[in-house]
C-alpha positions in Angstrom: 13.8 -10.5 -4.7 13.6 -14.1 -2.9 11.2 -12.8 0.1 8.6 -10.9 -2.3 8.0 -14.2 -4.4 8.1 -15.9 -1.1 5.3 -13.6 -0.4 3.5 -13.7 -3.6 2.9 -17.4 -3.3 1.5 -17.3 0.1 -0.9 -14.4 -0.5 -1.9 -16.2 -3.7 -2.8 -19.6 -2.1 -4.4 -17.7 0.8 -6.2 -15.7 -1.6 -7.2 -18.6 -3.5 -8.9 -20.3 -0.1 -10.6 -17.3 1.0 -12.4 -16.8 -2.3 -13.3 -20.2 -2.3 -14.2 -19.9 1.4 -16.4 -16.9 0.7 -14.2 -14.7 3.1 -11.6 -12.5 0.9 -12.6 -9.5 2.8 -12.7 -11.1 6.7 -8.8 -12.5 5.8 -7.6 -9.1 4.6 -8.8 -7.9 7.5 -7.5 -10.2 10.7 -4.0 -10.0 8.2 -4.2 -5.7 8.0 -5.1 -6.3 11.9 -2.0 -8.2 12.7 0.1 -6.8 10.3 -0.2 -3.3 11.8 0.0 -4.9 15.2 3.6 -6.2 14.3 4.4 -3.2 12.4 3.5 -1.1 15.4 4.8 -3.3 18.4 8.9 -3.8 18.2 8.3 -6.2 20.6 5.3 -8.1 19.7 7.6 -8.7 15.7 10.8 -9.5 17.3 9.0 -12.1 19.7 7.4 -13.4 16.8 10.3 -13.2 14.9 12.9 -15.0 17.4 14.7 -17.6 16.0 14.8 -19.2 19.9 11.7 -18.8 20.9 9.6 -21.9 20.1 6.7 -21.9 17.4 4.5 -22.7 19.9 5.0 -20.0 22.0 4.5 -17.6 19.2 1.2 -18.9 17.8 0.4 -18.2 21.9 1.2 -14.4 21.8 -0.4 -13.9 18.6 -3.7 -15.6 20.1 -3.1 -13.7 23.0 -2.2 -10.6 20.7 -5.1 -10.5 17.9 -7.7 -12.5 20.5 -10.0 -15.3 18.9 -12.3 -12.9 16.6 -10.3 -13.9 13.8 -11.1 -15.8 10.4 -10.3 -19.2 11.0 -8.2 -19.2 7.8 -6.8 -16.0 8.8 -5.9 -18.1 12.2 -4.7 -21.1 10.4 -2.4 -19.2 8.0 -0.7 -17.4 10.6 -0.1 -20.2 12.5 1.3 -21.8 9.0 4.0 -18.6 8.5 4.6 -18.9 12.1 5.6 -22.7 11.6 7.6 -22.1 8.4 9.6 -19.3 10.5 8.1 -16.8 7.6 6.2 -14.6 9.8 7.9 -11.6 9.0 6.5 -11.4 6.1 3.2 -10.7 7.2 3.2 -7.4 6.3 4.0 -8.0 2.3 1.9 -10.9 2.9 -0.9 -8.5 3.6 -0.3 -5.7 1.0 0.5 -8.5 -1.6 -2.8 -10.3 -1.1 -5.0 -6.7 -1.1 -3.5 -5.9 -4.2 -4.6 -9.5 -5.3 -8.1 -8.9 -3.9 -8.1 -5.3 -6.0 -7.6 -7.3 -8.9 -10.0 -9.4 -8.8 -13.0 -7.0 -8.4 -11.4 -4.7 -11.0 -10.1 -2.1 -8.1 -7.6 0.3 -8.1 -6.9 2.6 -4.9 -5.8 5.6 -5.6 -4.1 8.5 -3.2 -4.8 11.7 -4.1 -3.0 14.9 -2.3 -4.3 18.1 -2.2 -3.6 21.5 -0.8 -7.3 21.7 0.4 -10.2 19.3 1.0 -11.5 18.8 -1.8 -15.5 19.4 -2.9 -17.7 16.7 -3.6 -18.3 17.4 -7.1 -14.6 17.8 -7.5 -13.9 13.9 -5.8 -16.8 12.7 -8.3 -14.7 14.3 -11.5 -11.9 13.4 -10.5 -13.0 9.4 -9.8 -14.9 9.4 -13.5 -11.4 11.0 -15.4 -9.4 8.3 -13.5 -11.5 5.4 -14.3 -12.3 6.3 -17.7 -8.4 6.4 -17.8 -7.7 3.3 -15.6 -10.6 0.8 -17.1 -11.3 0.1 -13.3 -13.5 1.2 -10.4 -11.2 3.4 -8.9 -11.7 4.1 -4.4 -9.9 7.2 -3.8 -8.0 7.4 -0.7 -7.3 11.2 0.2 -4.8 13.0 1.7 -4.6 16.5 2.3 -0.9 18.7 2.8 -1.0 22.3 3.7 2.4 22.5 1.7 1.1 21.8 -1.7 0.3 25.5 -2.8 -2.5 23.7 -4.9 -3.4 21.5 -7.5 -3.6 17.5 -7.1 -1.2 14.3 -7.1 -2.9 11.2 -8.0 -0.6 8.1 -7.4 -1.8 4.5 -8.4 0.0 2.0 -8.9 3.0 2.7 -10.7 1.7 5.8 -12.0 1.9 9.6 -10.9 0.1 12.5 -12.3 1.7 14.9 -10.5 -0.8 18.4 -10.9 0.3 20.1 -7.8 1.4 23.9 -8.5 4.7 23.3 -6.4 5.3 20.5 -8.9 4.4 23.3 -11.9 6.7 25.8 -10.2 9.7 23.1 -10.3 9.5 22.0 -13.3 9.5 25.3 -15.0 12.3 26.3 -12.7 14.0 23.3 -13.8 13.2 24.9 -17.5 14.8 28.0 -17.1 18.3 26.9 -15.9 18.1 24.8 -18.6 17.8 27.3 -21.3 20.2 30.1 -21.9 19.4 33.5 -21.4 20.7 36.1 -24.4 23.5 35.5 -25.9 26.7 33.5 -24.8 29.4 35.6 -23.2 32.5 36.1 -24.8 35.6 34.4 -23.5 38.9 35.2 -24.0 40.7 32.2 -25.4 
């Protein structure tokens, strides 16, 4: 995929001057800022996005768009993927450089779903098992869905652990028209 490695290398070199900048967390934050800005405004991305419109004109509605609170990196990086006609890829930009940041402080986020809120003690269990199993300091992110009947899914990374009872009741459902019942019928050949 051309774009992602497209976006790899600049979250990487931005990553690389905001560490040495001191400022990995300020960056992520004005890129999140805009990146939600474009992913929410059709206009504000295809503006951005315009092959006719001039970069100049772009770098003005993102000034005018995000204000001057910014990171000056942050500043000067859009500007950059605004000049090499790359800014739509802001938004991989953005998750591609968090997961970078992750990384580097041993992080993993991880979304966990579950029927009902769950308890303190139960969020501090469940945060030990997955680090111990992770080798990483693990910041839960949760979510809860009235439709899971209960249990917990934990997604990280690649990975699923999929503990919900619907997920139980599938599988075994899944099971059992698998596996014959008694014995075969008889057909008449």
């Amino acid at each position: 995929m051309r774009s992602s490695r497209a976006a790899a290398r600049y979250a990487g070199a931005l990553f690389q001057s905001a560490r040495e900048a001191n400022a990995p967390d300020a960056v992520y934050e004005d890129l999140r800022r805009t990146a939600t800005l474009m992913e929410r405004s059709s206009r504000l991305a295809d503006l951005l996005t315009s092959p006719i419109l001039p970069a100049e004109a772009k770098k003005r509605a993102l000034r005018e768009a995000v204000g001057q609170r910014g990171h000056p990196l942050a500043q000067r990086f859009l500007a950059l993927l605004v000049d090499k006609k790359r800014i739509g890829l802001l938004p991989l930009v953005a998750d591609t450089y968090h997961e970078m940041w992750n990384d580097y402080r041993g992080l993993v986020e991880v979304e966990v779903t579950s029927a009902v809120v769950l308890e303190p003690g139960e969020e501090e269990r469940l945060t030990r098992v997955l680090e111990r199993r992770t080798g990483r300091k693990v910041a839960l992110r949760k979510r809860v869905e009235r439709g899971l009947l209960g249990g917990v899914s934990v997604r990280y990374n690649d990975t699923v652990i999929e503990g919900s009872v619907r997920s139980q009741l599938r599988a075994l459902h899944r099971h059992l028209l698998r596996v014959r019942i008694g014995p075969a019928p008889l057909t008449a050949d």
